[in-house]
N, C-alpha and C positions, 0 to 999 in steps of 0.2 A: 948373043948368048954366051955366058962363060963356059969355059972347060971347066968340071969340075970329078974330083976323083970318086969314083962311085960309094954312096954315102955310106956302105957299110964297112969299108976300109977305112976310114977317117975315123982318128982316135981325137978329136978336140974341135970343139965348135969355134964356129969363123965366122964373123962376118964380112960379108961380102964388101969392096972397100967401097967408101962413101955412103953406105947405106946408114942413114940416120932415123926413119918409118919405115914400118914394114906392115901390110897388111897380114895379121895369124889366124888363119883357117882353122877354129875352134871347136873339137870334137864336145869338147864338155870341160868342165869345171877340176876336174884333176889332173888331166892330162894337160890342160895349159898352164896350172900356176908355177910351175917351179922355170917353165920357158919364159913366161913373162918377166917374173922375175928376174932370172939370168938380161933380160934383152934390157931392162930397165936399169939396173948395174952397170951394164956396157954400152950404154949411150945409145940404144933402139928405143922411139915410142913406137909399140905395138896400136895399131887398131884390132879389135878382135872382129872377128866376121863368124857366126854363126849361123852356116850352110850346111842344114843337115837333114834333109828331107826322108835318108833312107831310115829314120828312127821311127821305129814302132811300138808299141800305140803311141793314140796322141798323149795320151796321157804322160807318156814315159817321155816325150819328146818337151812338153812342157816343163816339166820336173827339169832335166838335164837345163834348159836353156834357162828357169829361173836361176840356177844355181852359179851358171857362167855369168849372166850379167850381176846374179848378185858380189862374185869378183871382181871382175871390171869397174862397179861402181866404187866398191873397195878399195879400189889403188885408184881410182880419178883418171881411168883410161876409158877414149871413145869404144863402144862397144855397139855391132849392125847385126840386127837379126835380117835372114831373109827365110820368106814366107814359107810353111809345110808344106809342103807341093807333091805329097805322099804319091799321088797319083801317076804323075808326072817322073819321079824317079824310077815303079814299077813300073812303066814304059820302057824307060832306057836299060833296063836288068832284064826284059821277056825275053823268055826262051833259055836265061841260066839260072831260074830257080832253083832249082835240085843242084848246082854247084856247091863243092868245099868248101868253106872259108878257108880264104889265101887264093882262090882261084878266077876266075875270068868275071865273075859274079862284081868280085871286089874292086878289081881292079878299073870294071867301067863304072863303075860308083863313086869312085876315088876320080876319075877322069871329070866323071860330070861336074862333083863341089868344087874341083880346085879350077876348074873353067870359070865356072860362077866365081871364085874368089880373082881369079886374075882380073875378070872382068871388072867385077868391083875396085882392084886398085887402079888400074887404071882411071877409072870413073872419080875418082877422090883424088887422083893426080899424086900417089904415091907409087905405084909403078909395081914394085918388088913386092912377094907374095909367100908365104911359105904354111907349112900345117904341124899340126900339132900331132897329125896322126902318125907321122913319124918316128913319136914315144913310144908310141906300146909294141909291146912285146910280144902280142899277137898279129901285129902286120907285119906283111912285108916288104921291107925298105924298096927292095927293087921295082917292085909293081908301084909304090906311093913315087918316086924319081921318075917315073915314066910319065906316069897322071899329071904330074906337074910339068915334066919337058912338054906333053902334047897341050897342057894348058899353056902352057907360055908359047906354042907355033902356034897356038889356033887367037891369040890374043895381042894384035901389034899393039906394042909399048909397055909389056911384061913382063916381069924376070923372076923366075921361081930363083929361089932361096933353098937349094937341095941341103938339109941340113939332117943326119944321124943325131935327135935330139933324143936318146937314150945315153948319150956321153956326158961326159962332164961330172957328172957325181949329179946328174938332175932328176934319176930314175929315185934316189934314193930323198932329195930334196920334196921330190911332189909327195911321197909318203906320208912325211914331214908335215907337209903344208897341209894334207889332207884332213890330217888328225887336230890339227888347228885352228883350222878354217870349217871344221864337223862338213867335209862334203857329204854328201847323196855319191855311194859309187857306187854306177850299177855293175851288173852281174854279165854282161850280154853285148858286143860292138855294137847295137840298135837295130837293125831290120828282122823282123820276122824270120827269117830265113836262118837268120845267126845264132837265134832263140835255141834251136834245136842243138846248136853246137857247145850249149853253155858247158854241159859236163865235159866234153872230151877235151876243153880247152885249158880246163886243169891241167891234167895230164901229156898235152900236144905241146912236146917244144921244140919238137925236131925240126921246123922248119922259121924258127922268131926269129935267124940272124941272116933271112936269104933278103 
């Protein structure tokens, strides 16, 4: 496992050295194209992996995942759904329903996808893994660096990719892209749960840079 300095003190994205693939743990169609982009400029092909079980309804979760692979196929990059397993992630979250967003809820939510995503690189013989949920400005970097370290111990032949992909002028690039590419961008992180947070997220920014 590399040392790497914890992702929200880092002012410039890096690639890890020899990394030429990287499996991108794909929250949706906004928050990855300005990453893609950047990773295809600098001599990464992305696989994108869309693991997102904690999206609710289905309907909503369809919407998002057409829109990402309608990306993906856009740039002539490999793109892997894995299956809605709605059930299966409210398993892993009982008992912190009624949690904050940013709190214990998210952070074994974030633990679960990006296990599933190591897992998968592995499985594709690309090794190295990283997420898109690192962009937004409603998580939090510290809790997403974790999910990924205990993805990469729970995963022999892993390597999370800790990356602060809000840097780089890329917050301002997926804007960009958004408007261009006419995404669907919802309103809400995905689970039911979050639903109820949609207004106060306007206004909550006291904690986007922990």
């Amino acid at each position: 496992m590399l040392n790497f300095a914890p992702m929200k003190t880092r002012t410039a994205i890096e690639v890890p050295s020899g990394v030429e693939r990287v499996l991108l743990h794909a929250c949706c169609a906004p928050c990855s194209s300005a990453i893609v982009e950047w990773m295809l400029v600098n001599g990464v092909r992305p696989t994108i992996y869309y693991c997102n079980p904690n999206i609710f309804p289905r309907e909503e979760y369809e919407t998002r995942k057409a829109e990402s692979k309608r990306h993906a196929e856009s740039l002539g990059i490999e793109w892997i759904d894995e299956d809605w397993d709605h059930e299966g992630w409210l398993g892993c979250v009982k008992g912190m329903e009624g949690e904050p967003e940013r709190g214990s809820r998210c952070e074994e939510c974030f633990t679960m996808r990006l296990t599933s995503a190591a897992h998968k690189a592995v499985e594709l013989g690309i090794g190295w893994f990283t997420t898109t949920l690192a962009s937004s400005r409603w998580k939090r970097l510290d809790q997403i660096e974790r999910a990924g370290l205990a993805a990469e111990a729970a995963v022999p032949g892993s390597h999370f990719w800790a990356q602060n992909w809000r840097k780089g002028g890329l917050q301002e690039r997926r804007n960009q892209l958004l408007k261009e590419y006419d995404f669907y961008n919802q309103r809400y992180c995905g689970c039911e749960f979050s639903m109820r947070n949609e207004d106060n997220n306007k206004n909550d920014d006291e904690n986007e840079n922990k």
